[in-house]
N, CA, C and O atoms as CSV, one atom per row, in Angstrom:
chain,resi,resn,atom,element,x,y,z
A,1,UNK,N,N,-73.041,-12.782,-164.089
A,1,UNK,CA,C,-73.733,-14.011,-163.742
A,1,UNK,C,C,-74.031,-13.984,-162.235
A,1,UNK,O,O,-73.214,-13.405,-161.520
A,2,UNK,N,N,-75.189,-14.588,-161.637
A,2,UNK,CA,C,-75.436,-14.534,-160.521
A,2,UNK,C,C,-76.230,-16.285,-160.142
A,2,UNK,O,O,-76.982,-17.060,-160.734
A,3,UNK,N,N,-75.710,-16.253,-159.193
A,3,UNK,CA,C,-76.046,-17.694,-158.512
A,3,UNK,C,C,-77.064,-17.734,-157.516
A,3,UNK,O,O,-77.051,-16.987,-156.537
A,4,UNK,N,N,-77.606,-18.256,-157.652
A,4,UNK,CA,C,-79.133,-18.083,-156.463
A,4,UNK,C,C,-79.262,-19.769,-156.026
A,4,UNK,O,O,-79.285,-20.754,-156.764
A,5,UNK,N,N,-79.343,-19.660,-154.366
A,5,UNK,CA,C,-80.038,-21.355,-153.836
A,5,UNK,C,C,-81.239,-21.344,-153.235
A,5,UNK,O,O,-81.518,-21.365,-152.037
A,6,UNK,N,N,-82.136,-21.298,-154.492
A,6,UNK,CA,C,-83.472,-21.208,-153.626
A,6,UNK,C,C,-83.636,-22.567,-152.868
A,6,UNK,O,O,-84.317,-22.456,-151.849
A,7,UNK,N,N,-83.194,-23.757,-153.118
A,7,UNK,CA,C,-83.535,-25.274,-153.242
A,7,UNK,C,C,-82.989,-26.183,-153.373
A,7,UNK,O,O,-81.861,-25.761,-153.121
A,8,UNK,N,N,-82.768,-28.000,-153.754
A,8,UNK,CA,C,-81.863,-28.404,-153.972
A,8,UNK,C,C,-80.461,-27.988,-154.125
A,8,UNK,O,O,-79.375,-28.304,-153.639
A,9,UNK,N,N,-81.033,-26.931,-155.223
A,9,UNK,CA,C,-79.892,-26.481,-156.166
A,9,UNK,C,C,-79.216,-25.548,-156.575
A,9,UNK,O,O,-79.020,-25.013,-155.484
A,10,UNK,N,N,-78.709,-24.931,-157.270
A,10,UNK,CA,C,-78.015,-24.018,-157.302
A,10,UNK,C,C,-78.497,-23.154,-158.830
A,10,UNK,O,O,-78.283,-23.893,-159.791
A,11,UNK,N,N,-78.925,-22.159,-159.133
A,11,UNK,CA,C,-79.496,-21.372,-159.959
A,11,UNK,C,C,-79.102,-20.439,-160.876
A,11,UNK,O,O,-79.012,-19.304,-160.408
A,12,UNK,N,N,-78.832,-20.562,-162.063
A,12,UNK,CA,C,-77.352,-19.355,-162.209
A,12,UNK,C,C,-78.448,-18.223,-163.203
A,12,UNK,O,O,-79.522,-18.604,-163.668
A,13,UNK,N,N,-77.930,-16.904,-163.367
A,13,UNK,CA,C,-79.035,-15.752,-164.003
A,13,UNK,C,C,-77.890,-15.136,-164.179
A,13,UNK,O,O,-76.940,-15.286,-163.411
A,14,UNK,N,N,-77.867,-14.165,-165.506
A,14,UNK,CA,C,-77.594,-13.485,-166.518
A,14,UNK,C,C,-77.018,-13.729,-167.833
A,14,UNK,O,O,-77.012,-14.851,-168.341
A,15,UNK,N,N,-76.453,-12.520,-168.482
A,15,UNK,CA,C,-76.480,-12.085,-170.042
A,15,UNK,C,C,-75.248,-13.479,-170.450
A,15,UNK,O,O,-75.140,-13.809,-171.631
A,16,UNK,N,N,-74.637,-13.991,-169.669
A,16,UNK,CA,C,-74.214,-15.118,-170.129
A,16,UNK,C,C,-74.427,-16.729,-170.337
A,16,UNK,O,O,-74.104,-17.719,-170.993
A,17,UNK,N,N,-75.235,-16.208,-169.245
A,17,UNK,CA,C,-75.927,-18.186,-169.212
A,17,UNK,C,C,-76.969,-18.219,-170.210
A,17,UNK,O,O,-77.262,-19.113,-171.004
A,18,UNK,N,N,-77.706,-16.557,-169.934
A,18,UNK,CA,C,-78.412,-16.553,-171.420
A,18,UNK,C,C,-77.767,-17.185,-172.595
A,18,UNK,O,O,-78.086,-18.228,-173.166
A,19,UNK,N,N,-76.778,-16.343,-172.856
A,19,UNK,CA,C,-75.877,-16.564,-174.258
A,19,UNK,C,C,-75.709,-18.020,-174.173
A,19,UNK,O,O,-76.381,-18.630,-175.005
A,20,UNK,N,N,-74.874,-18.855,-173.260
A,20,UNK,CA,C,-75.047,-20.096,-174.106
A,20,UNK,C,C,-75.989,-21.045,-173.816
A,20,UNK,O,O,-75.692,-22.234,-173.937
A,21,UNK,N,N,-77.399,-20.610,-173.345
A,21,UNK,CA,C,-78.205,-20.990,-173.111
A,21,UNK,C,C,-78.973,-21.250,-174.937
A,21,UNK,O,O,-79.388,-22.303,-175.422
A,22,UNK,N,N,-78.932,-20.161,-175.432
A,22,UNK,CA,C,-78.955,-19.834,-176.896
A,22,UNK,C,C,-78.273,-20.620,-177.609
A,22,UNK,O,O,-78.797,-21.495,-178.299
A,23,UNK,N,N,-76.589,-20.348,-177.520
A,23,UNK,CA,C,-76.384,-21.301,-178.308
A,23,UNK,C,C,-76.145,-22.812,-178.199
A,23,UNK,O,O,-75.834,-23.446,-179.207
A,24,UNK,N,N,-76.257,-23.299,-177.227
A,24,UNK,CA,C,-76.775,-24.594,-176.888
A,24,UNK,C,C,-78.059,-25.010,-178.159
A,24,UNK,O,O,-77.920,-25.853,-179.045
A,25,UNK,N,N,-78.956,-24.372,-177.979
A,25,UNK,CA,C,-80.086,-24.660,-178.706
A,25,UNK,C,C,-79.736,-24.233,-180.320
A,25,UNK,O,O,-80.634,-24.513,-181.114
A,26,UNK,N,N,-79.098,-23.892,-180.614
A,26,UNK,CA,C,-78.484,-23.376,-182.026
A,26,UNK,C,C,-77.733,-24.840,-182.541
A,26,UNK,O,O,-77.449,-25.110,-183.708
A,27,UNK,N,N,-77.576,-25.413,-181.741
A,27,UNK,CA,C,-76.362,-26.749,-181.922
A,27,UNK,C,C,-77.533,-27.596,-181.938
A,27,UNK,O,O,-78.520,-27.552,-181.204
A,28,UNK,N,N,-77.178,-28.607,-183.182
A,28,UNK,CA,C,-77.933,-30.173,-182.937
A,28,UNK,C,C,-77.091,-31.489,-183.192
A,28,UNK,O,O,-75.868,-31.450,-183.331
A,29,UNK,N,N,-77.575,-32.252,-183.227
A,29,UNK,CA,C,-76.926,-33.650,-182.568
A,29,UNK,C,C,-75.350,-33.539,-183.728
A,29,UNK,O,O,-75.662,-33.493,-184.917
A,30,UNK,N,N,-73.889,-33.499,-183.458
A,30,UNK,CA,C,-73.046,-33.652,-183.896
A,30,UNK,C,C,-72.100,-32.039,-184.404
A,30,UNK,O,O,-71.259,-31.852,-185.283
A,31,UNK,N,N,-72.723,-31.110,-183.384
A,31,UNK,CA,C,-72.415,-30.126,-183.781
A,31,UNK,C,C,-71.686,-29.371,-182.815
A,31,UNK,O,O,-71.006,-30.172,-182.174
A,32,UNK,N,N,-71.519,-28.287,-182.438
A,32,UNK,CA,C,-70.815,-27.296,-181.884
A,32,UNK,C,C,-71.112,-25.566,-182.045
A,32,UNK,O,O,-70.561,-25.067,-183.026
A,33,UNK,N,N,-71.751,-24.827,-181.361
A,33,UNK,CA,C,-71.783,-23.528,-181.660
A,33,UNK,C,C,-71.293,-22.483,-180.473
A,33,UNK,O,O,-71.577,-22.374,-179.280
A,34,UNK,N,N,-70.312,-21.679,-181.489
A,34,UNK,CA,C,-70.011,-21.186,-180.508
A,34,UNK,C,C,-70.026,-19.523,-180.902
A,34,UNK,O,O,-70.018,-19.261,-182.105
A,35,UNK,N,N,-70.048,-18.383,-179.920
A,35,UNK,CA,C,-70.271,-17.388,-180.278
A,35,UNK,C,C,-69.118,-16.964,-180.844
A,35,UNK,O,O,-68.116,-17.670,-180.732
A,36,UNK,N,N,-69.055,-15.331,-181.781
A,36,UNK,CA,C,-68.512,-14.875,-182.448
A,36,UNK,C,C,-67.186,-14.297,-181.642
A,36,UNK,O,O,-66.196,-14.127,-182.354
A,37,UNK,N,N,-67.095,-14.076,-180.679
A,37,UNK,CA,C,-66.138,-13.974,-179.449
A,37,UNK,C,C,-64.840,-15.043,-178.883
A,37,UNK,O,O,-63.665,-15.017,-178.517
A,38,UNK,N,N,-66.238,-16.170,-179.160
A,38,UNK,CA,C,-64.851,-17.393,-178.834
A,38,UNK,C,C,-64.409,-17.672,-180.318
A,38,UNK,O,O,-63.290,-18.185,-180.287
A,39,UNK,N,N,-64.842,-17.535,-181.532
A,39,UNK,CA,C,-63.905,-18.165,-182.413
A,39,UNK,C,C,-63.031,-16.516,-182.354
A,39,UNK,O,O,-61.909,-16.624,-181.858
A,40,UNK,N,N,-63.225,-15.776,-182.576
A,40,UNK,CA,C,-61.911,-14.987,-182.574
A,40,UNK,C,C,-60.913,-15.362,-181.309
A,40,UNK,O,O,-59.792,-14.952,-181.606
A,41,UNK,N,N,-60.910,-15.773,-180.460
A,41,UNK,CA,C,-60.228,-15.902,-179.318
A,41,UNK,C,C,-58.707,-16.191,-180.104
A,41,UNK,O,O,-58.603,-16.145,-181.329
A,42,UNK,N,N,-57.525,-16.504,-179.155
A,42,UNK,CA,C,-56.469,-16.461,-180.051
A,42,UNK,C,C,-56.131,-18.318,-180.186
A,42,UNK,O,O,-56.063,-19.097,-179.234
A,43,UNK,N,N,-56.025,-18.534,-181.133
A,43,UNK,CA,C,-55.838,-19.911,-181.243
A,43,UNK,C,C,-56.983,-20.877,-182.153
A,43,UNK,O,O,-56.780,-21.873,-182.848
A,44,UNK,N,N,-58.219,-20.163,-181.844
A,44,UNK,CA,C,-59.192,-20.651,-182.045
A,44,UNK,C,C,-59.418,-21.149,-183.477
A,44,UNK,O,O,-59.367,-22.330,-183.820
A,45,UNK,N,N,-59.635,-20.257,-184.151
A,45,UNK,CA,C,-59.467,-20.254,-186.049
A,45,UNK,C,C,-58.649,-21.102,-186.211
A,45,UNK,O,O,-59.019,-22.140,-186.759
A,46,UNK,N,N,-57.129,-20.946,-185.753
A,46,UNK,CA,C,-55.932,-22.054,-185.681
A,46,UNK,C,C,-56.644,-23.432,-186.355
A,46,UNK,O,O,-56.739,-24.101,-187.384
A,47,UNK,N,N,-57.164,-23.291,-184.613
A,47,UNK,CA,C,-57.121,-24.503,-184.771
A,47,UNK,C,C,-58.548,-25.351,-185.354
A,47,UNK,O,O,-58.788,-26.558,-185.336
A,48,UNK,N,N,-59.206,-24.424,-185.768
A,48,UNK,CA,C,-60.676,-25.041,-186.513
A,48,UNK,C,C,-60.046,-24.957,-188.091
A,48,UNK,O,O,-60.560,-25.664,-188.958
A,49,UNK,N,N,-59.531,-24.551,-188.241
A,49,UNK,CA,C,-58.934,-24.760,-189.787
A,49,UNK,C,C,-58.045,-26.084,-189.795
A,49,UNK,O,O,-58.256,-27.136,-190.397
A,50,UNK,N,N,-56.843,-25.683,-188.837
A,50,UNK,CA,C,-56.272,-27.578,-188.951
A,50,UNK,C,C,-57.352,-28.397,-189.045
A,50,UNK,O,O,-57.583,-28.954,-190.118
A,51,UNK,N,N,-57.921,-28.531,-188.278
A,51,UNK,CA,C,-59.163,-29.759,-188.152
A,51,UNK,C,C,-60.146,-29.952,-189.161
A,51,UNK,O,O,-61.128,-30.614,-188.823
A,52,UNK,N,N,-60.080,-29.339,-190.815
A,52,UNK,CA,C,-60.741,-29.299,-191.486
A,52,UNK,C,C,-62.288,-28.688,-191.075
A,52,UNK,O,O,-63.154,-29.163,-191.810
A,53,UNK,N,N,-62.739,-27.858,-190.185
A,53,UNK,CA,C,-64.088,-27.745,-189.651
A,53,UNK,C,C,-64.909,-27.162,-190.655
A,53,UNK,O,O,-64.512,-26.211,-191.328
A,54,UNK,N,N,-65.679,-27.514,-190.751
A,54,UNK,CA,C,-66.988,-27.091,-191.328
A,54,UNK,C,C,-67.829,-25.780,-190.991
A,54,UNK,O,O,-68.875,-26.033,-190.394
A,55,UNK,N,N,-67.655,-24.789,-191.180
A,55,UNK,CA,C,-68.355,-23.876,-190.232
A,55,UNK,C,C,-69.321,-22.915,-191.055
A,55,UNK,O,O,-68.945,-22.255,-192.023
A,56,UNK,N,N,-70.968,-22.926,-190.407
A,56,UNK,CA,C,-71.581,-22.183,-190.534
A,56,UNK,C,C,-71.803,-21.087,-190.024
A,56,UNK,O,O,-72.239,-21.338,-188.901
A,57,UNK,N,N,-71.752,-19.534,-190.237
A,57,UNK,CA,C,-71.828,-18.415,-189.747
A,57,UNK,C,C,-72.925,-18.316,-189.948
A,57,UNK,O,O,-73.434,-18.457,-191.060
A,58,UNK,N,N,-73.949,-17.863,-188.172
A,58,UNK,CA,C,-75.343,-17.168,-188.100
A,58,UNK,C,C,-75.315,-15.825,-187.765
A,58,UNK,O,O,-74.385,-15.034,-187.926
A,59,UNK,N,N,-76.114,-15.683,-187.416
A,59,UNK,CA,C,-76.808,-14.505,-186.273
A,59,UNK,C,C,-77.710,-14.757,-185.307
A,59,UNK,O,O,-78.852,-15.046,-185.667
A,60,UNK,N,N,-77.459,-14.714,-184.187
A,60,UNK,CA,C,-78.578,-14.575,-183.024
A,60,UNK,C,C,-78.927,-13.370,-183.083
A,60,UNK,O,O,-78.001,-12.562,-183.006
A,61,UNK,N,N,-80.260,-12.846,-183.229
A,61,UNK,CA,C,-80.932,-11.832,-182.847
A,61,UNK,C,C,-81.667,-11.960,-181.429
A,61,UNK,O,O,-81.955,-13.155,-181.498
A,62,UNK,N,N,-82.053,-11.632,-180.467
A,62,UNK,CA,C,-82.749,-11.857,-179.082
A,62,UNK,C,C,-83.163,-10.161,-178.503
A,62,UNK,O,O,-82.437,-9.177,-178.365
A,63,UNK,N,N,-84.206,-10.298,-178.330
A,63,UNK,CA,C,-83.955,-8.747,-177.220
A,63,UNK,C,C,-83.600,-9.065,-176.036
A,63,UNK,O,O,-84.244,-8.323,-175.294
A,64,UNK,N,N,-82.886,-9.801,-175.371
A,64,UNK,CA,C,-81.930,-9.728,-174.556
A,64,UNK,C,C,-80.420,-9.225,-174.497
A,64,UNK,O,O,-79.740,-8.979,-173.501
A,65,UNK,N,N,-80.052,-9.134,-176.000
A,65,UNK,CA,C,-79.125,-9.009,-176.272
A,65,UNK,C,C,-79.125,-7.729,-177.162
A,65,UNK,O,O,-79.986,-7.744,-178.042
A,66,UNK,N,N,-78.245,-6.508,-177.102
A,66,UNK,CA,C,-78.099,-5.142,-177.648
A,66,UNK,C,C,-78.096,-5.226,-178.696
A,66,UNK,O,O,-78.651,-4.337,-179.341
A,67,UNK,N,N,-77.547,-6.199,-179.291
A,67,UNK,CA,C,-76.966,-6.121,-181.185
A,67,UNK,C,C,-77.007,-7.567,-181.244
A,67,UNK,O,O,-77.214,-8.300,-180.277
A,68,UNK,N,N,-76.793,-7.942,-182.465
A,68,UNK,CA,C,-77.265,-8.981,-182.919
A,68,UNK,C,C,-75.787,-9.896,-182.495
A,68,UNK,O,O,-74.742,-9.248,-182.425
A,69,UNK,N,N,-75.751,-11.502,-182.205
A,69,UNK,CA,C,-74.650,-12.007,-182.218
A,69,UNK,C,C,-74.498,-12.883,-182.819
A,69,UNK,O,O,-75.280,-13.825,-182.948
A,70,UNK,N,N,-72.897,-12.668,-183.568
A,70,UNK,CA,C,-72.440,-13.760,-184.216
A,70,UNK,C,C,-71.739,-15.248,-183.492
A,70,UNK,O,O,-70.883,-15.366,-182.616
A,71,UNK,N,N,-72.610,-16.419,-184.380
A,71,UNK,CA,C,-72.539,-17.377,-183.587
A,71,UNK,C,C,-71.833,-18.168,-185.112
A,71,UNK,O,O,-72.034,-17.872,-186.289
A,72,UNK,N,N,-71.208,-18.946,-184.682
A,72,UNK,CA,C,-70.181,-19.974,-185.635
A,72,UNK,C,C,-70.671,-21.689,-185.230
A,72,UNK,O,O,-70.347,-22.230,-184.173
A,73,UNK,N,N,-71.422,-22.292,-186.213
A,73,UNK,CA,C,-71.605,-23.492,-185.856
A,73,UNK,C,C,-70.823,-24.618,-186.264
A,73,UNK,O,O,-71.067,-24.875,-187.443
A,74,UNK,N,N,-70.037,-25.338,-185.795
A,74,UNK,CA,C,-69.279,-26.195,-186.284
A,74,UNK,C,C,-69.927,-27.975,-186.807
A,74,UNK,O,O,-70.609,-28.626,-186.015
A,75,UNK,N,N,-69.671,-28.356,-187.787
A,75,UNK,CA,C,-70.039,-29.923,-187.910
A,75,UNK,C,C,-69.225,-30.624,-187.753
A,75,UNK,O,O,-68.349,-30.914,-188.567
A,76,UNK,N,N,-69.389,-31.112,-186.454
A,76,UNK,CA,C,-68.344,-31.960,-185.961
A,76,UNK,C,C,-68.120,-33.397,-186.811
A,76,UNK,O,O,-66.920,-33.670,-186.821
A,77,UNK,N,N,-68.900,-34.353,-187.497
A,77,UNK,CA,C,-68.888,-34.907,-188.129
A,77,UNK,C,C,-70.093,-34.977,-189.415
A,77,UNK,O,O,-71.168,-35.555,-189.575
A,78,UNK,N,N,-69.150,-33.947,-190.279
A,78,UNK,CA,C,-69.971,-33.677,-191.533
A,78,UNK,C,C,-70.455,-34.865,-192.180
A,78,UNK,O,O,-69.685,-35.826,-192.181
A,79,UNK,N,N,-71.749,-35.012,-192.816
A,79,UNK,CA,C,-72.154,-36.465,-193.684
A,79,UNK,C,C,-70.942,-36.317,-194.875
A,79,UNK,O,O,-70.304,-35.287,-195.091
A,80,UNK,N,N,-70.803,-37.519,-195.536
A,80,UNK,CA,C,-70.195,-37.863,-196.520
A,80,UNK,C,C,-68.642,-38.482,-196.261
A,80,UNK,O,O,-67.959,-38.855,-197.215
């Protein structure tokens, strides 16, 4: 990641801000996505299973990215 101040503000660039730049936009109103990296993390599964979570498994494809990534979307408050 790299930080740039052209201006006001502060500017951030690379393969990660990409990434959840992506999955930001993968998520809609009541949701959660997170890449295939953080749900393996240790704890993580844990604790999305206690919580009853809902989870949809995608794929991001991008040519920014080498191989395709797995992204896990959560419904934070499923209908019904």
């Amino acid at each position: 990641c790299i930080a740039v101040n052209l201006n006001s503000g502060i500017d951030y660039f690379g393969s990660t801000v990409n990434l959840a730049a992506k999955l930001q936009a993968l998520a809609e109103d009541g949701q959660i996505a997170m890449s295939g990296r953080i749900y393996q993390a240790p704890g993580v599964r844990e604790y999305l299973e206690a919580e009853g979570a809902v989870l949809t498994e995608l794929e991001l494809e991008h040519p920014a990215f080498a191989k395709p990534v797995a992204v896990y979307r959560w419904d934070v408050n499923p209908p019904g």
